[in-house]
KOLMARBA-481070 format. One record per residue (C-alpha): residue number from 1; residue in three letters; x, y, z. Coordinates in Angstrom, 1 decimal, decimal comma. Layout:
# residues N
<rec resi="NUM" resn="ALA" xx="X" yy="Y" zz="Z"/>
...
END
This chain:
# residues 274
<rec resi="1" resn="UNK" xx="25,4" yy="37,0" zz="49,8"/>
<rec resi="2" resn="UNK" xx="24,7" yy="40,0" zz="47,9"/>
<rec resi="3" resn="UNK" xx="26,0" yy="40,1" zz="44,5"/>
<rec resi="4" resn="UNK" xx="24,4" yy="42,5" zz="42,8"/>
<rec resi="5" resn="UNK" xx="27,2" yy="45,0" zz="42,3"/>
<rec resi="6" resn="UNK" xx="29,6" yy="42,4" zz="41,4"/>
<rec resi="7" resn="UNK" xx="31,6" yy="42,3" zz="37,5"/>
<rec resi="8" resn="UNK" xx="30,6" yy="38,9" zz="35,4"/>
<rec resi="9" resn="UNK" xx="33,9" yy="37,0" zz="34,8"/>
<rec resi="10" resn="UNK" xx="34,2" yy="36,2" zz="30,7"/>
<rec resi="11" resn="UNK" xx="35,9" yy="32,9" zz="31,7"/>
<rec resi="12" resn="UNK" xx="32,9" yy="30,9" zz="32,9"/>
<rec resi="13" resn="UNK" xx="31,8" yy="28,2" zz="30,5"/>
<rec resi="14" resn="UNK" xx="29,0" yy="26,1" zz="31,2"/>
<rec resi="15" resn="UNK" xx="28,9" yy="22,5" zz="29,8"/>
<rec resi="16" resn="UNK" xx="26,4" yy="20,8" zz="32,1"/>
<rec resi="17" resn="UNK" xx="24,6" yy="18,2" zz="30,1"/>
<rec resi="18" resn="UNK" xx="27,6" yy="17,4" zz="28,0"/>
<rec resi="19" resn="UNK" xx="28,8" yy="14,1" zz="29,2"/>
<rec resi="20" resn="UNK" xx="31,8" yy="11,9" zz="27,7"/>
<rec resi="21" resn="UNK" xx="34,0" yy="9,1" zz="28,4"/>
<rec resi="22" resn="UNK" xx="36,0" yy="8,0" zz="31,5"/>
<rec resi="23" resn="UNK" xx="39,5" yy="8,2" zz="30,6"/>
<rec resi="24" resn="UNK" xx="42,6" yy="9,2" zz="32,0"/>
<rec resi="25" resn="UNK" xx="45,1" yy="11,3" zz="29,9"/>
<rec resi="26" resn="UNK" xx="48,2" yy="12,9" zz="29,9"/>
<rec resi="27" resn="UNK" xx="47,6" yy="14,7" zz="33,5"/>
<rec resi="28" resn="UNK" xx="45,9" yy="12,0" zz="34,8"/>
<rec resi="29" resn="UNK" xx="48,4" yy="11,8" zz="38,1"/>
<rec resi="30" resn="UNK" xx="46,3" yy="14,8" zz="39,1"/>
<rec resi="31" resn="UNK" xx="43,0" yy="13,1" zz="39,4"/>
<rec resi="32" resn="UNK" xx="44,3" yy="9,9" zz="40,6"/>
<rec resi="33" resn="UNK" xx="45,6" yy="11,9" zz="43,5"/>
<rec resi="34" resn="UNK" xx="42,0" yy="13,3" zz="43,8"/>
<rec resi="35" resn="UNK" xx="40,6" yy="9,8" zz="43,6"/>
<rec resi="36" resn="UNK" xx="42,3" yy="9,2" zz="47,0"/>
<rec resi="37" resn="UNK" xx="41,3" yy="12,4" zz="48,6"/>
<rec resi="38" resn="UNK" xx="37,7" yy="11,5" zz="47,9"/>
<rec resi="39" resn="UNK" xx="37,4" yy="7,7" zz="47,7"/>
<rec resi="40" resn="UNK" xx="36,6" yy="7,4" zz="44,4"/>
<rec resi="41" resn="UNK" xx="38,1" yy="4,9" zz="41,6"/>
<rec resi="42" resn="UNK" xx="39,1" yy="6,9" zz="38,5"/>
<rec resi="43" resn="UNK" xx="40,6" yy="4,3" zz="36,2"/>
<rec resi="44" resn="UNK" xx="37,2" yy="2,2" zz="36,2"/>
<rec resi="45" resn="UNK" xx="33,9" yy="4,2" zz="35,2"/>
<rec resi="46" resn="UNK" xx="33,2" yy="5,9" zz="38,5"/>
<rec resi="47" resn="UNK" xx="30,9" yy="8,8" zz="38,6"/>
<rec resi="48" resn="UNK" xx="27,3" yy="8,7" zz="36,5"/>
<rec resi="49" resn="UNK" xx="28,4" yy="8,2" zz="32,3"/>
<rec resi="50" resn="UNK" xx="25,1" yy="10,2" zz="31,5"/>
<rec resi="51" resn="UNK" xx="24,6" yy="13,8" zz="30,5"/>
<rec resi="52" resn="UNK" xx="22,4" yy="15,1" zz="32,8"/>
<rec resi="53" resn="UNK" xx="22,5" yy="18,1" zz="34,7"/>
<rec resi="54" resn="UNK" xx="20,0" yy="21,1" zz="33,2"/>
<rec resi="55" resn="UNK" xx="21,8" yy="24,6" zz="32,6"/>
<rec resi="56" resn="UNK" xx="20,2" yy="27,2" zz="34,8"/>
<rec resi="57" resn="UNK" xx="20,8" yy="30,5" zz="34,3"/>
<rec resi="58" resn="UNK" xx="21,2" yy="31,3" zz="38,4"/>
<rec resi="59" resn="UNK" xx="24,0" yy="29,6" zz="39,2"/>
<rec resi="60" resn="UNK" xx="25,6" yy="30,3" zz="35,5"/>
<rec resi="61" resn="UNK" xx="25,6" yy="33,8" zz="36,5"/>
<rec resi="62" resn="UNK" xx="26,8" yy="33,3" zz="40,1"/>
<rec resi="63" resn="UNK" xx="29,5" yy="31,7" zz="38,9"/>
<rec resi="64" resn="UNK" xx="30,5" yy="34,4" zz="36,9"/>
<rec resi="65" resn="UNK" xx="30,0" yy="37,1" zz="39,6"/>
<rec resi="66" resn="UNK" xx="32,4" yy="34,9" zz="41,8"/>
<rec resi="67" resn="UNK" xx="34,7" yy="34,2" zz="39,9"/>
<rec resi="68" resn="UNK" xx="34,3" yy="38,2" zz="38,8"/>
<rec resi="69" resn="UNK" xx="35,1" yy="39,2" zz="42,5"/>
<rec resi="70" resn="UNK" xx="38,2" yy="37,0" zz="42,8"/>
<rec resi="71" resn="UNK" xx="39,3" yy="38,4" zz="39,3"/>
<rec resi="72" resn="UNK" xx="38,8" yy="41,9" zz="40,9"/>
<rec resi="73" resn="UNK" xx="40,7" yy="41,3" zz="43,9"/>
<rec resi="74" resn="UNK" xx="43,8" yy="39,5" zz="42,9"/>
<rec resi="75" resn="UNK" xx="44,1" yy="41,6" zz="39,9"/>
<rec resi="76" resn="UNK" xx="44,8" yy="44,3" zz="42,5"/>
<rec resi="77" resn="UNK" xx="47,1" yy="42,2" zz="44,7"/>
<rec resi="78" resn="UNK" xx="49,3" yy="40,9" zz="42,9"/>
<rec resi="79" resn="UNK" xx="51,1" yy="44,2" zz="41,0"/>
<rec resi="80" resn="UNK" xx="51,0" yy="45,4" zz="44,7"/>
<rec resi="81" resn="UNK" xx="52,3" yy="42,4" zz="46,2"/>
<rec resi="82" resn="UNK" xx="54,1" yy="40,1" zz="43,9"/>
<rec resi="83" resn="UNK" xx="55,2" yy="43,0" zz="41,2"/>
<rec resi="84" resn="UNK" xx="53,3" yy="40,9" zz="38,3"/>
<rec resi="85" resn="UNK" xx="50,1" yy="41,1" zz="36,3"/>
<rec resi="86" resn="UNK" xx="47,6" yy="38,3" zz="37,3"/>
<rec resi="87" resn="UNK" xx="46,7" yy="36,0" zz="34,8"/>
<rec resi="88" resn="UNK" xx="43,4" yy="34,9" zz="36,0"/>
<rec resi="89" resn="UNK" xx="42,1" yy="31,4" zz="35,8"/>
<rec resi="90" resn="UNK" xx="39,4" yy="29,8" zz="33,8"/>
<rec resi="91" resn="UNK" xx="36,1" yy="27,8" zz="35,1"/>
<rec resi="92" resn="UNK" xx="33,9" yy="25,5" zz="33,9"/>
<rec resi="93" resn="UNK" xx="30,8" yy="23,8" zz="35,0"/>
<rec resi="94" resn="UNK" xx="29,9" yy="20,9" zz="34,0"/>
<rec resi="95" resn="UNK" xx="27,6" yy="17,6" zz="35,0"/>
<rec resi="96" resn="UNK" xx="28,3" yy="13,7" zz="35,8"/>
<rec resi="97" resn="UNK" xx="32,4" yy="13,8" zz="34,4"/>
<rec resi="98" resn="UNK" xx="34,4" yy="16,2" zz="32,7"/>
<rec resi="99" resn="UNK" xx="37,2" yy="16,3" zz="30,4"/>
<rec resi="100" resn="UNK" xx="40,2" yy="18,6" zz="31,2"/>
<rec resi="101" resn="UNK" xx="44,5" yy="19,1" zz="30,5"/>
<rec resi="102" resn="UNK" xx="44,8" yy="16,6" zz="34,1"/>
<rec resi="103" resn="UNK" xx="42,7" yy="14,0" zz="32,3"/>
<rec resi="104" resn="UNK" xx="39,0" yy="12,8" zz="32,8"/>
<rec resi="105" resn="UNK" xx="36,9" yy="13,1" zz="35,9"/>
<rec resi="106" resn="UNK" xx="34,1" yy="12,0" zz="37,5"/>
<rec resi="107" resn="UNK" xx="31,7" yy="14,7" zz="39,5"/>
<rec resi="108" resn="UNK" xx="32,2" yy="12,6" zz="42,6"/>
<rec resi="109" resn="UNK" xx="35,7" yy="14,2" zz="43,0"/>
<rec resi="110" resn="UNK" xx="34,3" yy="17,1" zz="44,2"/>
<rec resi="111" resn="UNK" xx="35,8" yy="20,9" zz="42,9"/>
<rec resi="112" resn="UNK" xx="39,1" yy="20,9" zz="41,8"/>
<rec resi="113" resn="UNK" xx="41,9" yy="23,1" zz="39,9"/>
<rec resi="114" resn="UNK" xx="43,8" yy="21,5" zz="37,3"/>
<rec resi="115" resn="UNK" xx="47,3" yy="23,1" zz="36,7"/>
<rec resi="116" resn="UNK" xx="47,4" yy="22,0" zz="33,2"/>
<rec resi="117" resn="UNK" xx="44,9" yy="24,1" zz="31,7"/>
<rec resi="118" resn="UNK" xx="45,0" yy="26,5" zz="34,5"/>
<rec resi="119" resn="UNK" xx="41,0" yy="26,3" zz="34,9"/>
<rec resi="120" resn="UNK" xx="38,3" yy="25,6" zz="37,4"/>
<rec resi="121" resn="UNK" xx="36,0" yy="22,9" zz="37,4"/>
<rec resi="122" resn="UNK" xx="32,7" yy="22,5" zz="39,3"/>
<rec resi="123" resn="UNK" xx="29,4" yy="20,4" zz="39,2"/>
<rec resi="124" resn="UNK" xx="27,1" yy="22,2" zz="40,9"/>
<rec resi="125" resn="UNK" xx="25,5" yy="19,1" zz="42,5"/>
<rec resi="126" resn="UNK" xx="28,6" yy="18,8" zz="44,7"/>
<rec resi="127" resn="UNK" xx="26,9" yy="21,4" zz="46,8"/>
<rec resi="128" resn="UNK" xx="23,8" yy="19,3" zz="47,6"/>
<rec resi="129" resn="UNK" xx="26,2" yy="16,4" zz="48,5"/>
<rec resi="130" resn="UNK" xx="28,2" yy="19,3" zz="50,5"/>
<rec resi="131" resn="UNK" xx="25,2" yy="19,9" zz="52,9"/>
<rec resi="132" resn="UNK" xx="23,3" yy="16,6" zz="52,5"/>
<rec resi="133" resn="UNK" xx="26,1" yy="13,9" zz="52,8"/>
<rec resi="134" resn="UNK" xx="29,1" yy="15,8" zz="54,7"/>
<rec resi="135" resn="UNK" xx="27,0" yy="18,1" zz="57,2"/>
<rec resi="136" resn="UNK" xx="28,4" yy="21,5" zz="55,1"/>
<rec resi="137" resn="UNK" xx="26,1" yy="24,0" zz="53,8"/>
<rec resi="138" resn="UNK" xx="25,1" yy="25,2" zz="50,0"/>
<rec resi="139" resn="UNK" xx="24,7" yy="28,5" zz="51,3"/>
<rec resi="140" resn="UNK" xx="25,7" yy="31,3" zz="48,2"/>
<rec resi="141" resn="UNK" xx="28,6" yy="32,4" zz="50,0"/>
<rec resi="142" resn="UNK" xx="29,6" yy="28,8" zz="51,0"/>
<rec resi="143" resn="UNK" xx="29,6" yy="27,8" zz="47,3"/>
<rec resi="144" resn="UNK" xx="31,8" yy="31,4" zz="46,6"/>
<rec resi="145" resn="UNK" xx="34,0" yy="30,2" zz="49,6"/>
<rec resi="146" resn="UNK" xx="35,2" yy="27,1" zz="47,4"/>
<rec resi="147" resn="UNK" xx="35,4" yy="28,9" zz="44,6"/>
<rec resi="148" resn="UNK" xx="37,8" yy="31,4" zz="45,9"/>
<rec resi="149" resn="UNK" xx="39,6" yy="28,2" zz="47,8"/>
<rec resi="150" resn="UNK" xx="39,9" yy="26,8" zz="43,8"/>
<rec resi="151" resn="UNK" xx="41,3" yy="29,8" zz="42,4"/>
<rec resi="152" resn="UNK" xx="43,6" yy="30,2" zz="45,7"/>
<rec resi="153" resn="UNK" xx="44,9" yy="27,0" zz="43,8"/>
<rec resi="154" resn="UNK" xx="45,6" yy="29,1" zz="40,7"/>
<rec resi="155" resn="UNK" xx="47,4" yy="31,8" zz="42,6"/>
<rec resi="156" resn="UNK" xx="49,6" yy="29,3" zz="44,3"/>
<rec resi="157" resn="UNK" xx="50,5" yy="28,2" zz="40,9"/>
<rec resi="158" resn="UNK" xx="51,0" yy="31,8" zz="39,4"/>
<rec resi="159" resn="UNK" xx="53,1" yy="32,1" zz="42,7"/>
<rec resi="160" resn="UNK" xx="55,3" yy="29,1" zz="42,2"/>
<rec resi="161" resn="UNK" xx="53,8" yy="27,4" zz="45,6"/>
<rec resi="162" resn="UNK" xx="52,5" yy="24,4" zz="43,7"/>
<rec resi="163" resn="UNK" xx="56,0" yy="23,7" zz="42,5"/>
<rec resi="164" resn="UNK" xx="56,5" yy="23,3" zz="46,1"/>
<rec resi="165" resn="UNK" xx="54,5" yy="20,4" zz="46,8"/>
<rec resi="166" resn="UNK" xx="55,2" yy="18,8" zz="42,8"/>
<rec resi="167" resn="UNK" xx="58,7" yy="18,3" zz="44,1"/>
<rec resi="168" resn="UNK" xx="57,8" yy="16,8" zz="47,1"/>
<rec resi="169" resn="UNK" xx="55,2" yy="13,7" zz="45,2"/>
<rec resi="170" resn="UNK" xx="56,5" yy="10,4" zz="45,5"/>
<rec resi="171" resn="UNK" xx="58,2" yy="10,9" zz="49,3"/>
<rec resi="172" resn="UNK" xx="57,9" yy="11,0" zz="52,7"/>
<rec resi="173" resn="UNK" xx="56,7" yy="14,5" zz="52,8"/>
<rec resi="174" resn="UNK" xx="54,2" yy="14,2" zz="50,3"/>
<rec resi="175" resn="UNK" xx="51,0" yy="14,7" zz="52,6"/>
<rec resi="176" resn="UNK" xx="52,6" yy="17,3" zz="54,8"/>
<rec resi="177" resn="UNK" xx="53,3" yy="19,4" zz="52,2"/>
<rec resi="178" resn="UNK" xx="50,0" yy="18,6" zz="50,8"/>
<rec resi="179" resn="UNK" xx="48,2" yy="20,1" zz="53,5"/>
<rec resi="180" resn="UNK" xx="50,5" yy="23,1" zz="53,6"/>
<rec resi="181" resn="UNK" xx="48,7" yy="23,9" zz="50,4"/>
<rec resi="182" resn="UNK" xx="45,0" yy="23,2" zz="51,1"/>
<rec resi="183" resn="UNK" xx="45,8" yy="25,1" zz="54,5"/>
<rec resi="184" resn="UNK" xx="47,5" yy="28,2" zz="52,3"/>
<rec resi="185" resn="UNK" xx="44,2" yy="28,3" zz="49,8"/>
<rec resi="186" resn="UNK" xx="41,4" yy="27,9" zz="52,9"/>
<rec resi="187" resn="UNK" xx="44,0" yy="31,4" zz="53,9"/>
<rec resi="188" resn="UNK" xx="44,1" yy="32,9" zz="50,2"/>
<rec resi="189" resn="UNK" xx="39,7" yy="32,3" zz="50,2"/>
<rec resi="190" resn="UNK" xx="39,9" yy="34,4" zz="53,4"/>
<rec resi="191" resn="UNK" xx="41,4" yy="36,7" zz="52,0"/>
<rec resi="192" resn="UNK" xx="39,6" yy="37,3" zz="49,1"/>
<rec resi="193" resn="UNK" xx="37,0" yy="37,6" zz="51,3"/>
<rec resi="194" resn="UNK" xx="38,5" yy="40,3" zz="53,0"/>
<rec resi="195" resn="UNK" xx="39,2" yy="42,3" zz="50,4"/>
<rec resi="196" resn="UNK" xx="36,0" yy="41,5" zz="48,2"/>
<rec resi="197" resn="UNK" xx="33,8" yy="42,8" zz="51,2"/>
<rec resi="198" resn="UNK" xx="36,1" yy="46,2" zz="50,9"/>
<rec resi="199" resn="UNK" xx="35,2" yy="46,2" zz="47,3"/>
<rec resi="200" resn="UNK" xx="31,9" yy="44,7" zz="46,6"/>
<rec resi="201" resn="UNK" xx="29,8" yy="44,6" zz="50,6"/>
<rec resi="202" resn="UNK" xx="28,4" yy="41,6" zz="49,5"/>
<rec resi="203" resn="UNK" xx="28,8" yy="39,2" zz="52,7"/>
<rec resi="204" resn="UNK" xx="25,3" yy="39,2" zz="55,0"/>
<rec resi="205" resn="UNK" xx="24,6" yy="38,4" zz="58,2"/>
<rec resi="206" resn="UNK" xx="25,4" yy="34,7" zz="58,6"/>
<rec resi="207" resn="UNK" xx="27,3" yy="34,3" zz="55,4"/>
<rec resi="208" resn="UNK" xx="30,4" yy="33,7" zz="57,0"/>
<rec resi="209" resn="UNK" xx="29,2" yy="31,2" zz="59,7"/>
<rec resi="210" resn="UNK" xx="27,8" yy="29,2" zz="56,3"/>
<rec resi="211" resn="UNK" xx="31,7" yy="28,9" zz="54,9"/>
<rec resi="212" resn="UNK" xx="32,9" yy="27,9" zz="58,5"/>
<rec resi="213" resn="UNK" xx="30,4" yy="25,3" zz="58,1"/>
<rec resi="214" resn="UNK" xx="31,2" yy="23,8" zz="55,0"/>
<rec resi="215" resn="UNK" xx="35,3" yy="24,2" zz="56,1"/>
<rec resi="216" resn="UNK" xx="34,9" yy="22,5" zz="59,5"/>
<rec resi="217" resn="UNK" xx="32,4" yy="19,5" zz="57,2"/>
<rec resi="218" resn="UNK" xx="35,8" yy="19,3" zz="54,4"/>
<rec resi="219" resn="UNK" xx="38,4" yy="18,4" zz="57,4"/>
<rec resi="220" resn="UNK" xx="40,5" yy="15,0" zz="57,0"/>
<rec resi="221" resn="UNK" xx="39,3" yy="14,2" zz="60,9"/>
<rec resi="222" resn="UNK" xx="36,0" yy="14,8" zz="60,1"/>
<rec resi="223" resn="UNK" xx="36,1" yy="12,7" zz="56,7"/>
<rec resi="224" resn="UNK" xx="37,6" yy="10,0" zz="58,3"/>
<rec resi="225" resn="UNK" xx="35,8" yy="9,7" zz="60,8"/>
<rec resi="226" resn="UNK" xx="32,8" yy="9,6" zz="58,8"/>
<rec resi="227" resn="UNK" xx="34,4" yy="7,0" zz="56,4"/>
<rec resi="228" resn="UNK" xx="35,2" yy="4,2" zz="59,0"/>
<rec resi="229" resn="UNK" xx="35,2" yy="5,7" zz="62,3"/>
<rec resi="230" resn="UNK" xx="39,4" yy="6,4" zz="62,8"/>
<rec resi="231" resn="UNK" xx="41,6" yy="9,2" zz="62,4"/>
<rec resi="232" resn="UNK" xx="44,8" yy="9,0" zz="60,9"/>
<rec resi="233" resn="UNK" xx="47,0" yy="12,3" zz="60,8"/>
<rec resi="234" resn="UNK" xx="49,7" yy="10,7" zz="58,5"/>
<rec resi="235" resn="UNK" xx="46,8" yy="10,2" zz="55,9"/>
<rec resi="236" resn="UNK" xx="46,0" yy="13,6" zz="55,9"/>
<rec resi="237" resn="UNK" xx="46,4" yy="15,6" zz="52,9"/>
<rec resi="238" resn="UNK" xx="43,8" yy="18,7" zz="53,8"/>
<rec resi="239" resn="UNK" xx="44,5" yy="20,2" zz="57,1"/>
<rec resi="240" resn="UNK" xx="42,0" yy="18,9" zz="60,3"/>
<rec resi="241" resn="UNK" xx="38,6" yy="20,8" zz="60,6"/>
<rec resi="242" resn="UNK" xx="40,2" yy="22,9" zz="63,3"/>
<rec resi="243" resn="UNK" xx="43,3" yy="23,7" zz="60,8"/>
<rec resi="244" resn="UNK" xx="40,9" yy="24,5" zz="58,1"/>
<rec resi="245" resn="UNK" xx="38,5" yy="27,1" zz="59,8"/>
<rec resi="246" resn="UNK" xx="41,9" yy="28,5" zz="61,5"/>
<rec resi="247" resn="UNK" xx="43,2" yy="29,8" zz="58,5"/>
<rec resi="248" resn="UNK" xx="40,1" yy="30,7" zz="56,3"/>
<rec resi="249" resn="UNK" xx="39,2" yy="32,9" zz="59,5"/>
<rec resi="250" resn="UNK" xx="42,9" yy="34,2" zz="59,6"/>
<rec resi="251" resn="UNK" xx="42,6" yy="35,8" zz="55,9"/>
<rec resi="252" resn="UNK" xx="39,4" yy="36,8" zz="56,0"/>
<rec resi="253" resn="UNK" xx="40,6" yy="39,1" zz="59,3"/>
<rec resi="254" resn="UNK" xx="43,5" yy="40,0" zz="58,5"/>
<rec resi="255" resn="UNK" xx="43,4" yy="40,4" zz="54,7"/>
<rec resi="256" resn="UNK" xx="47,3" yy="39,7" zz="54,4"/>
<rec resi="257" resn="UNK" xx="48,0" yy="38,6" zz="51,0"/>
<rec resi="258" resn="UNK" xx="52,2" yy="39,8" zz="51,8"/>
<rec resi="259" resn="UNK" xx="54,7" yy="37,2" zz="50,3"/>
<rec resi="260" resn="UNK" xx="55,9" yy="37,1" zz="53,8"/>
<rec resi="261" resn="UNK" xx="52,8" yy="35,8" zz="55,4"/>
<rec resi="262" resn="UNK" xx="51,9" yy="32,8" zz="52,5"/>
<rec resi="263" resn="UNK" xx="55,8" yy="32,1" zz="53,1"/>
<rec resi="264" resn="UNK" xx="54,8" yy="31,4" zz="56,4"/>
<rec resi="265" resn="UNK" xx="53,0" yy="28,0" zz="55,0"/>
<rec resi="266" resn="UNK" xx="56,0" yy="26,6" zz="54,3"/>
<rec resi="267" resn="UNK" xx="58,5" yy="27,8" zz="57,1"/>
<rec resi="268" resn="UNK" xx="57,3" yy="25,5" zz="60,2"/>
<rec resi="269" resn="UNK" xx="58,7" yy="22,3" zz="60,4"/>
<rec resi="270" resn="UNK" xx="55,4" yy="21,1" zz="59,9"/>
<rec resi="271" resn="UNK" xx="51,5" yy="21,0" zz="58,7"/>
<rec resi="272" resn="UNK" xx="50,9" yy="19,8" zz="62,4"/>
<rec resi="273" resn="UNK" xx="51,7" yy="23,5" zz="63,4"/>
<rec resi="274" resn="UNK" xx="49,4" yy="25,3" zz="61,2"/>
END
């Protein structure tokens, strides 16, 4: 991935090495939700309670160039699109647990985007575990791939698709429309990808086939599979391997960021037709 000519966001913080306390607060419902998604037990310590994690200045300005490109891109789709200014989205690094508007977590969730504060939060580390542990890849533009899929998070909030599945928590339709949203941010990444290579040319010869990677590693079949060995579609709350690569390839061909098209997400009767 070639960066090079890319802007440096101003809303990347970097506070690897600061530890804390494992605590959930006012947002915690977020996490706890996470906690399923990834096995891990948020209410009781989970993750490493020590600091570590040293600052390097490589990934600190990666970060920022990623995070610059998505920045570039959506600020140029949605006055086009959606008629409105886009309000872009913060991000912060950080090391062993972090704390943050949907309460405190552990690295071991893996990349998330909390609504409340409307910001990004990544341990780096993740990636080794990403390539290591789930059979993904830490390529550059496999790291930028969930990066863009994070702040595809933030434009489904700024679009009012997150309210969408908030209503829906609690019932029967909970996981469909759960994966309706992972499904519509693996699109919105492709998409920036799309039109960050119009803008930037900084995808290389087997970039691409790195982020297919790391989607097809990220699908509920795969995970469950991996976990104990059986599949179980009504526990799914990601969109199947198959699902996932579908619809990152989808926006990065097409480039279609038209209200019409992320509509589409939420029109069939459901996730199983995605």
């Amino acid at each position: 991935m070639q960066l090079g000519g890319a802007p440096e966001s101003g809303n990347v913080t970097d506070s690897r090495g600061a530890g804390g306390v494992m605590a959930l607060g006012g947002g915690g419902i977020v996490l706890a939700i996470l906690g399923l998604i990834f096995g891990v037990d948020l209410g009781g310590g989970g993750g490493n309670q020590g600091g570590g994690g040293p600052k390097d200045e490589k990934t600190f300005v990666f970060t920022k160039r990623v995070l610059g490109t998505t920045e570039a891109v959506w600020g140029d789709e949605f006055p086009k699109q959606y008629g409105q200014k886009y309000r872009a989205p913060k991000l912060k690094l950080f090391s062993s647990q972090v704390r943050t508007g949907c309460g405190t977590a552990p690295s071991a969730v893996g990349p998330f985007y909390c609504p409340a504060d409307q910001t990004v939060y990544i341990d780096p580390t993740f990636f080794n575990d990403l390539e290591k542990k789930l059979g993904g890849s830490k390529a550059e533009f496999s790291q930028a791939y969930v990066i863009a899929h994070e702040v595809g998070h933030h434009v489904q909030k700024l679009l009012g698709y997150s309210a969408r599945v908030d209503e829906a928590r609690g019932s029967s339709r909970e996981n469909d429309m759960s994966v309706r949203l992972e499904l519509q941010a693996d699109y919105l990444a492709g998409v920036w990808a799309n039109k960050g290579q119009q803008k930037f040319k900084f995808i290389e010869p087997g970039d691409v086939e790195s982020a297919i990677t790391s989607a097809r590693a990220i699908g509920d079949d795969r995970l469950q599979k991996r976990s104990g060995g059986f599949v179980h579609p009504e526990k799914f709350t990601h969109g199947t391997s198959a699902q996932r690569v579908r619809w990152f390839q989808d926006g990065l061909k097409t480039g279609d960021a038209s209200k019409k098209k992320l509509d589409y997400f939420f029109s069939v009767p459901s996730s199983k037709d995605l």
